[in-house]
N, C-alpha and C positions, 0 to 999 in steps of 0.2 A: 311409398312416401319419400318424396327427396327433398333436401334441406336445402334453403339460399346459400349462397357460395359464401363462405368467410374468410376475412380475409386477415392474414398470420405473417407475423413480423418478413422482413427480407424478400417479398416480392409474390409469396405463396398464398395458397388461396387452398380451402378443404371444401368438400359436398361431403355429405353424408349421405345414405339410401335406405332404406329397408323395406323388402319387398313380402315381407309375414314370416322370412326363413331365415333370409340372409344380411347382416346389417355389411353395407359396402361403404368404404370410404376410399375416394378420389381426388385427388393430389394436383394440382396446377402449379406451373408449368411441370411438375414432376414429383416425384416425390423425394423429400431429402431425405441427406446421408451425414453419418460422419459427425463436427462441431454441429451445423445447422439443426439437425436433426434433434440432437439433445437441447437446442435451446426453443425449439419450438411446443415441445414436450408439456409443459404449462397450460400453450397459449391453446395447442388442440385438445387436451382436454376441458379445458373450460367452454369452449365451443362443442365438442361433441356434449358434452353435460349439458350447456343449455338447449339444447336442442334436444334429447330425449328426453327430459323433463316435459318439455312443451309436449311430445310425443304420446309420453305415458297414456293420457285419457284415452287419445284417438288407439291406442294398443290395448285398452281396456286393461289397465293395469301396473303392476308395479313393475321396472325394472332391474334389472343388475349388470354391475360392466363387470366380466372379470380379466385381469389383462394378465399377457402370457409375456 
């Protein structure tokens, strides 16, 4: 299952994927670094969040994000 591209302050855009194993996320034009990086920190997880939400059903179930 892969997510509409969203689209995140300063020019970036995220996909999300998961394929039953692995949840992949994809970076347009790249992925940032550095100042950009932390300010964007908000904006994708509220997009990966609504997007597994939506997910949940079609995953039959509940999820959990744990972040490292």
């Amino acid at each position: 299952m892969k997510s509409r591209p969203y689209q995140m302050p300063g020019g970036f855009t995220v996909t999300f994927e998961f394929d039953g194993r692995a949840f992949q996320v994809e970076w347009t034009p790249r992925v940032p670094k550095g100042r950009k990086a932390k300010r964007l920190i908000p904006h994708y997880r509220a997009a990966r969040d609504e997007w597994l939400i939506g997910q949940q059903t079609a995953m039959g179930g509940r999820i959990m994000v744990v972040e490292l």
